[in-house]
C-alpha positions as CSV (number, residue, x, y, z in Angstrom):
1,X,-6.4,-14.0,20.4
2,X,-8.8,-15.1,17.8
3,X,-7.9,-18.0,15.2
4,X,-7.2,-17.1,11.7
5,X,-9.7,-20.0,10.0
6,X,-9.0,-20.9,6.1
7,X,-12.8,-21.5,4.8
8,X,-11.9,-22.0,0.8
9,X,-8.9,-21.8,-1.9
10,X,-9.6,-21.4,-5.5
11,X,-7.1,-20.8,-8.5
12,X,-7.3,-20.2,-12.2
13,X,-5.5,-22.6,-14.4
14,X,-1.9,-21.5,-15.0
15,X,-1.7,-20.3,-19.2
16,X,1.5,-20.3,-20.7
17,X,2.6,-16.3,-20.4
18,X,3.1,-15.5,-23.8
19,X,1.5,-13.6,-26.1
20,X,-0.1,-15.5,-29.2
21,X,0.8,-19.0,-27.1
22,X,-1.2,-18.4,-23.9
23,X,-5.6,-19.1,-23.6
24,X,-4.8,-16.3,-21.3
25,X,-2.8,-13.8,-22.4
26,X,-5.4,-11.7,-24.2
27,X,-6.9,-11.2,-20.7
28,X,-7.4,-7.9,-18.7
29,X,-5.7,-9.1,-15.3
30,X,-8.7,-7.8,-13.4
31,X,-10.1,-10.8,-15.2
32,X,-8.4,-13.4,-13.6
33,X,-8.3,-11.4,-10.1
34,X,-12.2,-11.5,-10.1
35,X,-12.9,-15.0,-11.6
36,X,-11.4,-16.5,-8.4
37,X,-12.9,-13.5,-6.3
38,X,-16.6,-14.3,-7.8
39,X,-15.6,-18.4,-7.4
40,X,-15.2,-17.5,-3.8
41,X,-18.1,-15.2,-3.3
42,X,-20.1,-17.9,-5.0
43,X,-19.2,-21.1,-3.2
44,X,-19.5,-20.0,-0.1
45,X,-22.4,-17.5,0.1
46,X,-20.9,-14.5,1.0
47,X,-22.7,-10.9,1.8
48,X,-19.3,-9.4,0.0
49,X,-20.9,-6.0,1.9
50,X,-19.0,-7.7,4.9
51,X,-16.1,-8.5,3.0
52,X,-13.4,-6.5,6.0
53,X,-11.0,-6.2,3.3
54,X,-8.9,-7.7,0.3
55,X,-5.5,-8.1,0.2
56,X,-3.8,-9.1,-3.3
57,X,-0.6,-9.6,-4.5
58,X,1.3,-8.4,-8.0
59,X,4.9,-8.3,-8.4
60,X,5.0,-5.9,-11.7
61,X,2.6,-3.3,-11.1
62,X,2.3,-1.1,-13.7
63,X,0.1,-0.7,-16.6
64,X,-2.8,-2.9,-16.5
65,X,-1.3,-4.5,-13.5
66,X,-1.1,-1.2,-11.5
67,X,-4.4,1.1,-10.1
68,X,-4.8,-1.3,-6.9
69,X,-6.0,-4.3,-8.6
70,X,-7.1,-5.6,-5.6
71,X,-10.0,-3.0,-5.3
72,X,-10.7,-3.0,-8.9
73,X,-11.2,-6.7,-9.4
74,X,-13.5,-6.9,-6.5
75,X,-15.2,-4.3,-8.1
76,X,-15.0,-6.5,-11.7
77,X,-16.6,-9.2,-9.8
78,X,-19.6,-8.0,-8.6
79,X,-18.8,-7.7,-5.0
80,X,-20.5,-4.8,-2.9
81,X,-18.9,-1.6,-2.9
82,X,-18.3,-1.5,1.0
83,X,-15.6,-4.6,0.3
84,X,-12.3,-2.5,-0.1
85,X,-8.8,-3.5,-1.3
86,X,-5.5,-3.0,-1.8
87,X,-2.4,-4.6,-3.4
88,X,1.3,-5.3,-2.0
89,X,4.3,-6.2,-3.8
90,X,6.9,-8.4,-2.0
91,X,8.0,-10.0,-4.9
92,X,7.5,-13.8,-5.6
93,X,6.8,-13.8,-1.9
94,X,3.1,-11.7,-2.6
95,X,1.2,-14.6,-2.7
96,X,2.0,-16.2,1.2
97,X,2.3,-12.4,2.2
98,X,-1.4,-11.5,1.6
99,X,-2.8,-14.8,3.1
100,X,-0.3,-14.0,6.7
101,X,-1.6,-10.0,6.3
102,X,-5.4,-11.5,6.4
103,X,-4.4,-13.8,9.2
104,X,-2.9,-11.3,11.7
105,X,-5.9,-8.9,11.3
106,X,-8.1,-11.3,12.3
107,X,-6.2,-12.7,14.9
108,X,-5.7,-9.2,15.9
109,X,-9.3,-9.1,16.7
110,X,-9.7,-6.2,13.8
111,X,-11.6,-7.9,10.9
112,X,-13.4,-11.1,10.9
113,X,-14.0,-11.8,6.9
114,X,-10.5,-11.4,4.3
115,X,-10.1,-12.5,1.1
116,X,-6.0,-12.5,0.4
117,X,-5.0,-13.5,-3.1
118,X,-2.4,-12.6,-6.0
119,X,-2.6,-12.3,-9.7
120,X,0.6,-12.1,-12.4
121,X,-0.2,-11.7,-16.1
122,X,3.7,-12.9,-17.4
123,X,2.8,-12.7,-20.5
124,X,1.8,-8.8,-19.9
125,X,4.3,-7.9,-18.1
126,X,7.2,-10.0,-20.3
127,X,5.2,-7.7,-23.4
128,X,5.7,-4.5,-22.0
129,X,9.2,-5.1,-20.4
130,X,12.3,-2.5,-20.7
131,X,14.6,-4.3,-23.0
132,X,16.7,-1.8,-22.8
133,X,17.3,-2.6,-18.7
134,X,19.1,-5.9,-17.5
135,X,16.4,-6.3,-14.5
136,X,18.0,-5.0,-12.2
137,X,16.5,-4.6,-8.5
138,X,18.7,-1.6,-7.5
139,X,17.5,0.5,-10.8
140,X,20.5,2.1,-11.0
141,X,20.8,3.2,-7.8
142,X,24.7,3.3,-7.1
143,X,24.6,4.0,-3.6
144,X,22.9,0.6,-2.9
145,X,24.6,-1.3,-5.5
146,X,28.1,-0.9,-3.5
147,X,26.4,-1.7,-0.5
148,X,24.8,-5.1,-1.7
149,X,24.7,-5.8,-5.1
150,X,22.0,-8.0,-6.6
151,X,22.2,-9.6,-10.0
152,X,19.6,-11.4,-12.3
153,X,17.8,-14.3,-10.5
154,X,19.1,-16.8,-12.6
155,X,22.6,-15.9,-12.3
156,X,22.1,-15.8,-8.5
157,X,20.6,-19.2,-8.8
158,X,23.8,-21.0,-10.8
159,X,26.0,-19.0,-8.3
160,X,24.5,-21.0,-5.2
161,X,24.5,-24.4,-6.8
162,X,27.9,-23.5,-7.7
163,X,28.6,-22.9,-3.8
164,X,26.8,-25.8,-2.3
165,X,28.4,-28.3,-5.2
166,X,25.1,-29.1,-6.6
167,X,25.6,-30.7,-10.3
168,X,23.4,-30.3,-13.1
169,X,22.2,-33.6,-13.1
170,X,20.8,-33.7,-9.4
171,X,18.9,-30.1,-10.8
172,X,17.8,-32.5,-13.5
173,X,16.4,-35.7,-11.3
174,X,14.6,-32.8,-9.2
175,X,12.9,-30.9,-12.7
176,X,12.0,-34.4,-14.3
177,X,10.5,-35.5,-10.8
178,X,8.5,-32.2,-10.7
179,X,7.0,-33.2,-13.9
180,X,6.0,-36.7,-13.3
181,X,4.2,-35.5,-9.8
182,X,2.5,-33.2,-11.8
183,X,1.3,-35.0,-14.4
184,X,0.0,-37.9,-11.8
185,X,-1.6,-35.0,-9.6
186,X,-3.7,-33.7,-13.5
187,X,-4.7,-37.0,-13.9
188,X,-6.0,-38.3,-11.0
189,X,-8.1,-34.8,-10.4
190,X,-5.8,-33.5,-7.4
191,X,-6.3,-30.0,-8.4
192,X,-9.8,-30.1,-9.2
193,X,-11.4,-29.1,-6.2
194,X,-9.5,-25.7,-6.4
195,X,-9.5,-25.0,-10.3
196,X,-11.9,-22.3,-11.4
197,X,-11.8,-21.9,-15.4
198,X,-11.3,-18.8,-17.0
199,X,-14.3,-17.5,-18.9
200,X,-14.6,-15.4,-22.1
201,X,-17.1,-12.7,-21.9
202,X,-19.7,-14.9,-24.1
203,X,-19.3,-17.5,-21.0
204,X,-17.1,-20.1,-23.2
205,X,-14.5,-21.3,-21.4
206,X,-10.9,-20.0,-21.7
207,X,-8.8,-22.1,-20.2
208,X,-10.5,-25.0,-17.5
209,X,-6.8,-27.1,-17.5
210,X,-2.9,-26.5,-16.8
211,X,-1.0,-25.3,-20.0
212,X,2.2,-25.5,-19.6
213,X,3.6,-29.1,-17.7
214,X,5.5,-31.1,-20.2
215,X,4.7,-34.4,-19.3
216,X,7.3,-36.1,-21.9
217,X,10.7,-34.6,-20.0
218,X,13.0,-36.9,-19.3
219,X,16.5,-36.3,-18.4
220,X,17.9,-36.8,-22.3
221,X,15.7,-34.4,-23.3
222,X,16.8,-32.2,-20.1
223,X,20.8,-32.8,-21.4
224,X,20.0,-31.1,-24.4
225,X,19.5,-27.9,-23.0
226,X,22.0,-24.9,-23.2
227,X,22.4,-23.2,-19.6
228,X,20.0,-20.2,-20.7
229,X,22.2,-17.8,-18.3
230,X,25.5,-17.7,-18.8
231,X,25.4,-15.4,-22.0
232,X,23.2,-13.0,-19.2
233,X,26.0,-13.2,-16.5
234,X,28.8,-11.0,-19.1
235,X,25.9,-8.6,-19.8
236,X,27.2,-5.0,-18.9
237,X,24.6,-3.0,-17.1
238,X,26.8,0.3,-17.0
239,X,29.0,2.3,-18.7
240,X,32.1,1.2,-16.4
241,X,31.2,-2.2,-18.2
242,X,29.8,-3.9,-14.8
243,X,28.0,-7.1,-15.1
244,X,25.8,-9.1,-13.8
245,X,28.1,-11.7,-13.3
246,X,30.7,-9.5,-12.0
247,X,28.0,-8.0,-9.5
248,X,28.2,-11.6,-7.7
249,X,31.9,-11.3,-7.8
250,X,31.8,-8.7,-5.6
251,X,30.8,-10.7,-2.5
252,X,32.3,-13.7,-3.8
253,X,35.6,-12.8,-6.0
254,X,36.9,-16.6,-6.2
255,X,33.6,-17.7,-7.6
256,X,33.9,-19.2,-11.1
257,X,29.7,-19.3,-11.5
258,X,28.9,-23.1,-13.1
259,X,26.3,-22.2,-15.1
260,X,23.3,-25.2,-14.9
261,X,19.9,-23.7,-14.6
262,X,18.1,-23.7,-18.0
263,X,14.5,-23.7,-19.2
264,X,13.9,-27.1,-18.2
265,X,14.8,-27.0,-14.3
266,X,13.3,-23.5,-13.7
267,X,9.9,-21.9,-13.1
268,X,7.5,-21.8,-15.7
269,X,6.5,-18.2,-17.1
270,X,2.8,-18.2,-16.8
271,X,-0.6,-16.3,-16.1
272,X,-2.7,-17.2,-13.3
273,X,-4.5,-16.2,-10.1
274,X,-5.3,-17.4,-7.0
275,X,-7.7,-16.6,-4.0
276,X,-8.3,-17.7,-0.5
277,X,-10.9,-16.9,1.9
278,X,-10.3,-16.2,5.5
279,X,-12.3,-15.7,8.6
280,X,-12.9,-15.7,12.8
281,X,-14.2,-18.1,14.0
282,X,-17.1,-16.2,15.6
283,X,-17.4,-14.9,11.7
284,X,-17.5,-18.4,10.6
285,X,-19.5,-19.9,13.3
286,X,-22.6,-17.0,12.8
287,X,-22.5,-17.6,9.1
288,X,-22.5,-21.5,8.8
289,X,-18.9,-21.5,7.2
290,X,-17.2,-24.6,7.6
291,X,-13.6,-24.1,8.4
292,X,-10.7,-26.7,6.6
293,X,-7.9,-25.2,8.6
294,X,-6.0,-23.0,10.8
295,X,-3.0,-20.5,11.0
296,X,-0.7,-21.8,12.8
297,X,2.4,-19.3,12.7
298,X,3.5,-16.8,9.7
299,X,7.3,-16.0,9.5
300,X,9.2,-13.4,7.3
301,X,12.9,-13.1,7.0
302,X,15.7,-11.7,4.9
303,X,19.3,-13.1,4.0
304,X,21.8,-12.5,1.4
305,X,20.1,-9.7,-1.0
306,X,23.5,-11.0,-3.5
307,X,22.4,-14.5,-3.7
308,X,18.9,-13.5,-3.2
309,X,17.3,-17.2,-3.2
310,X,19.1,-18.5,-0.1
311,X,15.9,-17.2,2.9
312,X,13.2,-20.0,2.7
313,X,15.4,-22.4,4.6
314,X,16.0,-19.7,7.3
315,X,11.9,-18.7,7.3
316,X,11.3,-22.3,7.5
317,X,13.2,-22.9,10.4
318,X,11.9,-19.3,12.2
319,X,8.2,-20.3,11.1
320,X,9.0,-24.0,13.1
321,X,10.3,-22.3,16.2
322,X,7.4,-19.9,16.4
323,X,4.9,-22.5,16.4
324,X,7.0,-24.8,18.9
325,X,7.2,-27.5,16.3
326,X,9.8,-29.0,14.6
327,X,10.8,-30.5,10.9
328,X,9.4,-33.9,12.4
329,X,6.1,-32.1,13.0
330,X,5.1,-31.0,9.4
331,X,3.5,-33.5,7.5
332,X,4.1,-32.2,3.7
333,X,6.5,-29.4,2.2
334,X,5.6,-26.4,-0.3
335,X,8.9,-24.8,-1.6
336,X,8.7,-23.1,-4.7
337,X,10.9,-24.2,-7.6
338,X,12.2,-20.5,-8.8
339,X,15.0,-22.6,-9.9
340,X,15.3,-26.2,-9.1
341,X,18.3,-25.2,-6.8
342,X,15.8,-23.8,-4.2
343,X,14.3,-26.8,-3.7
344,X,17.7,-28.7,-3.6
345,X,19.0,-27.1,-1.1
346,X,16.1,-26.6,1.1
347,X,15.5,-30.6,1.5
348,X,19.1,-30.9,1.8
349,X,19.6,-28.3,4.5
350,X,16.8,-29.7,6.2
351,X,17.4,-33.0,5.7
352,X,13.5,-33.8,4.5
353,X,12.0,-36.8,3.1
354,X,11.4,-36.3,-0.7
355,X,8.4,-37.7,-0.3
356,X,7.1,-35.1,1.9
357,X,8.4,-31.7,-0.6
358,X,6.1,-30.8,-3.6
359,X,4.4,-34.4,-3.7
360,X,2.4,-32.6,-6.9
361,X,5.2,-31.1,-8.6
362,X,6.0,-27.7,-9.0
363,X,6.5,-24.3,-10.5
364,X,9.4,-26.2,-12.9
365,X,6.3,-27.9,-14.5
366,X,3.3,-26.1,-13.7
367,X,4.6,-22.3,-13.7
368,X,4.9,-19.7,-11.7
369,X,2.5,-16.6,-11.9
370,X,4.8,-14.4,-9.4
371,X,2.5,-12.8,-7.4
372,X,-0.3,-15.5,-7.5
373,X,1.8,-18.4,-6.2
374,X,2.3,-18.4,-3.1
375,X,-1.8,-18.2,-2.7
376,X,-1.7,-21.6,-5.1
377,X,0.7,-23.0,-3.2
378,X,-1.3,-22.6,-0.1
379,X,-4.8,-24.2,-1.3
380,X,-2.9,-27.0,-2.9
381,X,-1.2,-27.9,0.5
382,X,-4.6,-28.0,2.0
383,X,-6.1,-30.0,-1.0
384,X,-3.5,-32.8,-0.6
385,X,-3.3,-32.5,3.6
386,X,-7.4,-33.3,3.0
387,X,-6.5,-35.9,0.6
388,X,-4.2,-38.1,2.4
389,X,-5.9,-37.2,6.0
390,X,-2.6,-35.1,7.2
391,X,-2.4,-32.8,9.6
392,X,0.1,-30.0,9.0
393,X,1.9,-28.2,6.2
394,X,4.2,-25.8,5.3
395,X,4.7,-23.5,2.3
396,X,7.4,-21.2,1.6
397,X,9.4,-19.2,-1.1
398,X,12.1,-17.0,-2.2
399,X,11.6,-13.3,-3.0
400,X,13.9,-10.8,-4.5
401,X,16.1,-8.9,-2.2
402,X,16.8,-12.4,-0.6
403,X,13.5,-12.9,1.2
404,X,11.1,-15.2,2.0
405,X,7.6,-15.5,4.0
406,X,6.5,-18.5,5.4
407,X,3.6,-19.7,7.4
408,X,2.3,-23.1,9.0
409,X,-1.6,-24.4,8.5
410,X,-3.2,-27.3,10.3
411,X,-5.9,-29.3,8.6
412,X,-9.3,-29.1,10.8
């Protein structure tokens, strides 16, 4: 079976997503899809003619989001019309589940050239929202609400740290911690290497930085936040006066939700997209590519679609016993901050070393374009593995429905 080879990763700045505060929001999403497609196409030669196929991810498609935006940004960016497209939605997971489709058709033997990738305008699809709809997942659809319900993410998120007996002030250390890596990793150029800016049409430049970290949080500043969902959990979303709190209550009916996720320890709403290039090695070796690394295993699982963020430690440990290796084996840690609970639990269930999880902070300061992320968070485990001269790493996240991908590269 061939080897799925990463050649490149390449990302647009993240720009806060909203409308009248973002460098990005006035952007066509295509935009951003095909700036990190033409990066690509650019910095590595390619005859996009043999482009096998491109496989992008976008949570909210609909609007200028929907139409395949896959296809239509390739198509925005110059490439040949023989390099087709298509786009998937599995939630905040898109991102890792584009780059593991790419992989297994070329170690299928099918293709030998992918590009997998993921784009979220937030500040687009937070515009054009229903207000009139509490964000539900079920959309109404009774029959699957009895049989698991599934409430707002954030509600879900202070349910489990209400669980696990994990205090706002450990969710805190975690968010201020996120900042400070990520303000070390801007300065000292850690993302540089992958960071394409975003052009206007006149070629000035857009956005060439990270908008949103807030290098000044400290944990007094943190204190002063009001738990931004606990007003959300008592929101009816039916006439029988249901909510979403009450939806969690129907799995757990003891549960008295401690409500301590707010705007400081959770992701960031942002714009951004991310691309990166795969290929065979008979591809890569014909065409003078120079591979960085290699797929090692790709994992998907599902767990409790009622407290929905609970699957990356599960995916981790099914991703490690694919590959044969163990927590001992894996050299640094992606786990997206959703909520800084994710990341909480996952080091403590897995007993990590902090030092090894997120070393340059997280979605809590940098944002987290849904379907773009997990493609970021794949180049910037391979910048920093090249970096420190590591071997292995590991990215995973949480999806809605209680998912989460994973997969396993090693640095070549």
């Amino acid at each position: 079976m061939p080897e799925a080879l990463i050649i490149d990763a390449c990302r647009t700045p993240r720009g806060i997503g909203k409308v009248g505060k973002g460098a990005l929001a006035d952007f066509h999403p295509q935009h951003l899809a095909a700036t990190v497609l033409r990066a690509l196409a650019d910095r590595n030669g390619l005859n996009t003619a043999e482009v096998d196929d491109i496989i992008w991810g976008t949570s909210t498609q609909r609007g200028k989001q929907g139409g395949d935006l896959g296809r239509m940004a390739a198509l925005d960016a110059g490439y040949d019309v023989r390099a087709s497209g298509m786009t998937l939605d599995r939630f905040c997971g898109s991102g890792i589940t584009t780059v593991n489709l790419a992989a297994a058709s070329i170690m299928s033997g099918m293709e030998d050239l992918v590009i997998a990738g993921g784009t979220e305008m937030m500040s687009y699809t937070a515009a054009t929202a229903d207000r009139t709809s509490p964000g539900l997942l079920d959309s109404g659809n009774l029959r699957l609400r009895a049989r698991h319900p599934q409430s707002h993410q954030g509600v879900c998120a202070d349910a489990i740290a209400t669980l696990e007996g994990i205090s706002r002030q450990a969710l805190d250390e975690l968010a201020v911690v996120s900042q400070q890596r990520a303000d070390q990793a801007i300065r000292e150029g850690r993302f540089d290497r992958a960071l394409v800016p975003v052009l206007h049409e006149d070629g000035s430049v857009a956005l060439d930085r990270e908008e949103f970290p807030r290098p000044q949080t400290t944990l007094e500043s943190l204190s002063q936040l009001k738990a931004s969902f606990e007003m959300m959990a008592g929101v009816p979303i039916d006439e029988a006066g249901t909510t979403l709190g009450g939806l969690i209550h129907q799995v757990y009916p003891d549960l008295k939700i401690t409500h301590v996720h707010h705007a400081g320890n959770s992701s960031g709403v942002v714009d951004g997209a991310a691309a990166v290039l795969l290929a065979s090695p008979a591809y890569a070796a014909a065409h003078g590519l120079k591979p960085r690394a290699r797929v090692v295993a790709m994992a998907n699982i599902g767990d409790s679609p009622t407290l929905m963020l609970n699957a990356p430690v599960p995916a981790a440990r099914k991703v490690l016993a694919k590959a044969g290796l163990t927590v001992d084996d894996i050299d640094l840690w992606e786990i997206n901050e959703a909520f800084a609970v994710v990341a909480e639990k996952f080091i403590r269930d897995l007993n990590l070393d902090r030092d090894k999880v997120n070393v340059n902070g997280g979605a809590m300061a940098l944002g987290h374009p849904i379907g773009a992320t997990g493609s970021i968070l794949i180049g910037t485990i391979l910048d920093e593995l090249e970096r420190r001269d590591l071997k292995r790493g590991l990215v995973t996240m949480c999806a809605a429905g209680g998912m989460a991908p994973a997969i396993i590269i090693e640095r070549l």
